[in-house]
N, C-alpha and C positions, 0 to 999 in steps of 0.2 A: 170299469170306471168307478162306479161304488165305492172299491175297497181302496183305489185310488184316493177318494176323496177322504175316504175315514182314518188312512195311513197318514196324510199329509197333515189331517185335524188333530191325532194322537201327535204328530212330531210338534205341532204347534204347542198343545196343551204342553207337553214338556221342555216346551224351548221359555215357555212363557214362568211356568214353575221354577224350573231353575232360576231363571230374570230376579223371578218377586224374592228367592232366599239368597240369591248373591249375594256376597258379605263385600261389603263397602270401610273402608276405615274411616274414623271419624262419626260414623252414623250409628244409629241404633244403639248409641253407647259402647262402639265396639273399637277399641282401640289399634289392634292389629289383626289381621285376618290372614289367609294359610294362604300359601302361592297359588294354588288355585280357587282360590276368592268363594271357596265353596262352604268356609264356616269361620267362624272369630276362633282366635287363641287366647287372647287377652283380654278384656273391657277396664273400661272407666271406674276408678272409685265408687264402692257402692252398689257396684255389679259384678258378675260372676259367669264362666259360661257353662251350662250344661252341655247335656250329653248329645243334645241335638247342633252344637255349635252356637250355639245365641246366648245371648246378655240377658239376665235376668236381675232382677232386682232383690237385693238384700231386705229381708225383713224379717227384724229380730225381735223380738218382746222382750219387755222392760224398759224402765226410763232412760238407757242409756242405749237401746238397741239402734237409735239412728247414729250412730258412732259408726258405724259397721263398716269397714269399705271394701271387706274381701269376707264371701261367704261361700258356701256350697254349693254350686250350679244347683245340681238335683235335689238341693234343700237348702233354700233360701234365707230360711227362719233359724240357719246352726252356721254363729259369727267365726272365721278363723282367724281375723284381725280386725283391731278396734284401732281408728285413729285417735290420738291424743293430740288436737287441734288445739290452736291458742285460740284468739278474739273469743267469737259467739260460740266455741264448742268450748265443754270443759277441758284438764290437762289429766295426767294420769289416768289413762281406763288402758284396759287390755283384755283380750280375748280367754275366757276361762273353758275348763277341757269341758264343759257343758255346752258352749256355744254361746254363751251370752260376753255382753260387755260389760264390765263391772271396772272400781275405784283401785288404784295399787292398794296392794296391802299396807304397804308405808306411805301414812298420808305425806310423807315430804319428797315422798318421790313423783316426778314430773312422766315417766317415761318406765314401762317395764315390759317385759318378755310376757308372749303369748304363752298360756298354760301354767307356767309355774309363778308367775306374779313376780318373780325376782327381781328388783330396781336391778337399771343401767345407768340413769341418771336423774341427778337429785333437783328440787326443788333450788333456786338461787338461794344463796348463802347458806347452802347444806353441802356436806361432801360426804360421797361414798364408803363407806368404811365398812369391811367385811360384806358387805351385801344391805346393808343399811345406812341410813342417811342421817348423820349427825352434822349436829351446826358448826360451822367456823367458827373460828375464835373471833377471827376481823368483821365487824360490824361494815364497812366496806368493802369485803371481799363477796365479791360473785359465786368463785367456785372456789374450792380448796383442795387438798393432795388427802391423803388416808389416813394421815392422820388429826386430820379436819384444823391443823395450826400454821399448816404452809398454803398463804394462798397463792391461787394460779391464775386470776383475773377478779380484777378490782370495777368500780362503777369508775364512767366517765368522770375524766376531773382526778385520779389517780394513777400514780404507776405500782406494778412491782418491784421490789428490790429482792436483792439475792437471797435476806433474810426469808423474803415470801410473804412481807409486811406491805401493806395498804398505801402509797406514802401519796397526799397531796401536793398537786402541783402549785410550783410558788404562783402562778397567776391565778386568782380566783376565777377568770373568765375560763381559763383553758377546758379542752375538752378531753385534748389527751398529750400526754408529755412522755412518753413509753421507754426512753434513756436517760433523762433527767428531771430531776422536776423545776429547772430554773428554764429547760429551755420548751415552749411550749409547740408543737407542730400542730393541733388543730386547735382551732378556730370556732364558735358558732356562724360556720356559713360565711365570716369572712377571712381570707389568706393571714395567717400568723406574719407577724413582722420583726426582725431579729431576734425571733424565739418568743415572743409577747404576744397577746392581743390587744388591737388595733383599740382604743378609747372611744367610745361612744357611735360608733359605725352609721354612717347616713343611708338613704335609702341609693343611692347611683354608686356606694362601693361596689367592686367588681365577686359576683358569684363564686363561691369554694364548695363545688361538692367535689368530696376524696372519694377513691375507688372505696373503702370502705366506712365510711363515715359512723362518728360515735354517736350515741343521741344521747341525752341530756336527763338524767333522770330527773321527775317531776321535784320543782322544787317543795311543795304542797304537804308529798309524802314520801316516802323513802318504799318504804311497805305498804301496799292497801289489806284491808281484811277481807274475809267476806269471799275470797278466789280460790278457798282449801278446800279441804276436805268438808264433809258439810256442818263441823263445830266449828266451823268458822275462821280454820288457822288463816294466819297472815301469808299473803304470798307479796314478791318485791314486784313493783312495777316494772314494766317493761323500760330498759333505761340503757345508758352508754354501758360498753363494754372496755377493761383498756388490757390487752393481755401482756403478757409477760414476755412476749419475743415481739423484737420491731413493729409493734403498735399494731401485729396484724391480728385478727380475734381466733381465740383456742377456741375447746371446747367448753362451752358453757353449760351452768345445770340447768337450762331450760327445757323446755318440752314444745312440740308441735311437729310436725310435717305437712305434707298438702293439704291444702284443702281441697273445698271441692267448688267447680264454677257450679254446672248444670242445673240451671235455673232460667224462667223467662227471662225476668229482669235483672241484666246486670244491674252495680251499684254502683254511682258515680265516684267510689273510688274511696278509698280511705287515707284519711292523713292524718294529721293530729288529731285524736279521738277529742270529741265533743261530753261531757259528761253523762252518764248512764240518766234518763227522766228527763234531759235539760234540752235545750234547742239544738233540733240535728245541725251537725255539721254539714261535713263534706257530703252527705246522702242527697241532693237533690230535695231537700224537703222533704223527706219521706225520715217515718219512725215508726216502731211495730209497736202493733198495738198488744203486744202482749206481755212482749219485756222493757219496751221503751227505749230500747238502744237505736242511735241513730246510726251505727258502724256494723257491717257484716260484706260478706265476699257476692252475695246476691239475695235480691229480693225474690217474696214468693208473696199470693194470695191466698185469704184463707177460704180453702173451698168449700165454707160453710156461709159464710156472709159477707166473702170479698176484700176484708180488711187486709190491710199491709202487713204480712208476717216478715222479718228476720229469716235468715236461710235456716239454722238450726230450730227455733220454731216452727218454720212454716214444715221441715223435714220430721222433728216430734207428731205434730196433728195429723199429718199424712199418714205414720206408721202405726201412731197409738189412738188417734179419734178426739184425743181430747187435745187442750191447751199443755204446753208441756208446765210444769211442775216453776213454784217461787223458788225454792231449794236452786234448782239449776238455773235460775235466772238472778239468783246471785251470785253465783259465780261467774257469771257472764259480766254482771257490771261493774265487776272489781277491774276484770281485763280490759273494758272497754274503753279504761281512759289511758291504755297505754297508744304512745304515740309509736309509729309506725313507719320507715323508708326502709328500703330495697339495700343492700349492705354492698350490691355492686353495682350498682348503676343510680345509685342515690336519688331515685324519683322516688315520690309520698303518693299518689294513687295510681291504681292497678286497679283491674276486675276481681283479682285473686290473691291471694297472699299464701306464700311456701314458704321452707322453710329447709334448708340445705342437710343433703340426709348426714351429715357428720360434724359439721360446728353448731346447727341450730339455728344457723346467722336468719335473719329476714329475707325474703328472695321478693320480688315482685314477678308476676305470673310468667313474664316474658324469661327471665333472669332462669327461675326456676325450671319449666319446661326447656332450656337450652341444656342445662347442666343436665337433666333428665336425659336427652336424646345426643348429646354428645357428649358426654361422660367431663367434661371442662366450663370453666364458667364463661359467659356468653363474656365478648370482648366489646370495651368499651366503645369503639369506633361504631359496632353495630347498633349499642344501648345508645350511643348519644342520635344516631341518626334516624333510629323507630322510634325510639323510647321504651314504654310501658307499656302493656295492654291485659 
């Protein structure tokens, strides 16, 4: 009877083991796990799995190590991809054959390859050429062809012409006019009217958001400073797009992909950025106290005196101990006051902001995770009936 009792206690002890490391998706930071639920395959940005099947956490040294979103399971601390984030992360870093996250070698590139630093894609109003990033000719042009004189996407408020010239559209208001420029199809928000925008628009006009909607570049600035490299090159605000085929958007020379949520506090959402120091916007009344931005994909506390950090701050003092660095928090508030909507389902806040792995277009979280897990973009009937999240 004994061995009886001590058999049934050993099957216990193992029925209960197994329990506590079943792999769960969604938990533990583990985003998919093997058909017999017995270890993760994949995890969440910023994690990695070892050798035991579990998620462990990315942590790299230097000021740029919480960039990190894919690392070595069995060595944590050696980066094999650095995300190039827009808002609160900087743009240009990538994984070097040491492990760490460093700046592209060509400060005008937004975007380069793991190990060899080689741009893929350039900063706005720079084009690729040979493997480097030289300027357009068109002071309006976004992106341009290789020989940086033909461009291939203009800022809102322009089309292309055959030449691959900038040309403004005859309505000052227009947003985008992508066949002519006498006949204008968008609107600021409200429906264009025999190719024009509507004169002075009251507040009970009827609502126009397009499947991909252009946004308006700041009238203020064209370019902010202060978002380069860290001498301070000019980078262009975030702004409308108008491309060269039926008004849909190419690729552009931006930079960023997911971000990341994993944080307590979501952030009531980001819309029109509020200026970097000035009165938070859309955050719920919350601003960090360490870069002053009222804009980020989530809040964190700082576990040293509780204060409001910023996700990208609150993820620096976590990895590094200390406040992360003025340098990188200029660069943060050059991007901060770009304004910001979802390129396919035209809602201004989200928990999350993505970034479509092939135009760069804007995604809101909902937008982005579809396209992610069904290879197509989430269709409108579903975006207009959840929304965003």
């Amino acid at each position: 009877m004994r061995y009886v009792v001590v058999f049934v206690a050993l099957l216990l002890a193992v029925a209960a083991g197994a329990s506590a490391h079943k792999c769960v998706p969604n938990k533990n930071n583990c985003e998919k796990c093997n058909p017999s639920r017995s270890k993760c395959l994949s995890c969440y940005d910023q994690y990695s799995v070892n050798r035991k099947g579990q998620c462990v956490e990315c942590k790299v040294p230097g000021d740029l190590g919480w960039t990190c979103v894919k690392c070595k399971g069995d060595k944590p601390s050696f980066c094999l991809e650095c995300n190039d984030w827009e808002g609160e992360q900087p743009t240009g870093v990538y994984a070097t054959h040491s492990g760490r996250c460093k700046y592209c070698p060509d400060k005008h590139c937004d975007s380069c390859d793991s190990i060899s630093g080689k741009c893929r894609e350039c900063r706005r109003g720079f084009g690729l050429v040979h493997g480097k990033c030289k300027k357009c000719g068109d002071e309006e042009c976004i992106s341009c062809n290789k020989n940086a004189n033909k461009c291939t996407l203009c800022y809102s408020g322009n089309m292309v012409n055959k030449a691959g010239k900038c040309v403004k559209c005859a309505d000052p208001s227009c947003v985008s006019c992508p066949k002519d420029p006498k006949v204008c199809t968008e609107c600021p928000w409200v429906k264009p009217v025999g190719g024009k925008c509507p004169p002075n628009p009251h507040a009970d006009a009827p609502a126009f958001k397009p499947q991909s909607p252009s946004m308006l570049r700041p009238a203020s600035a064209s370019r902010l400073t202060g978002g380069g490299s860290a001498d301070g090159d000019a980078v262009p605000a975030e702004s409308g797009l108008t491309a060269a085929t039926q008004g849909t958007v190419g690729t552009a020379g931006t930079a960023g992909t997911a971000g990341t949520a994993g944080a307590a506090e979501p952030s009531g959402g980001t819309g029109a950025a509020s200026p970097s120091f000035g009165p938070p916007g859309g955050s719920g009344g919350k601003c960090c106290t360490n870069c002053g931005t009222a804009n980020t994909s989530s809040w964190r506390k700082d576990p040293q005196n509780g204060s409001t950090l910023c996700s990208a701050c609150g993820q620096y003092k976590k990895m590094n101990g200390t406040d992360r660095p003025v340098k990188l928090r200029q660069r943060q508030a050059a991007q901060d006051e770009q304004p910001r909507v979802c390129t396919n389902c035209a809602i201004t806040e989200t928990s999350n902001w993505r970034r479509h792995p092939l135009t760069r277009e804007m995604l809101c979280n909902a937008c982005g995770n579809y396209l992610k897990l069904h290879g197509v973009m989430r269709p409108l009937v579903t975006a207009q009936s959840e929304g965003g999240y």
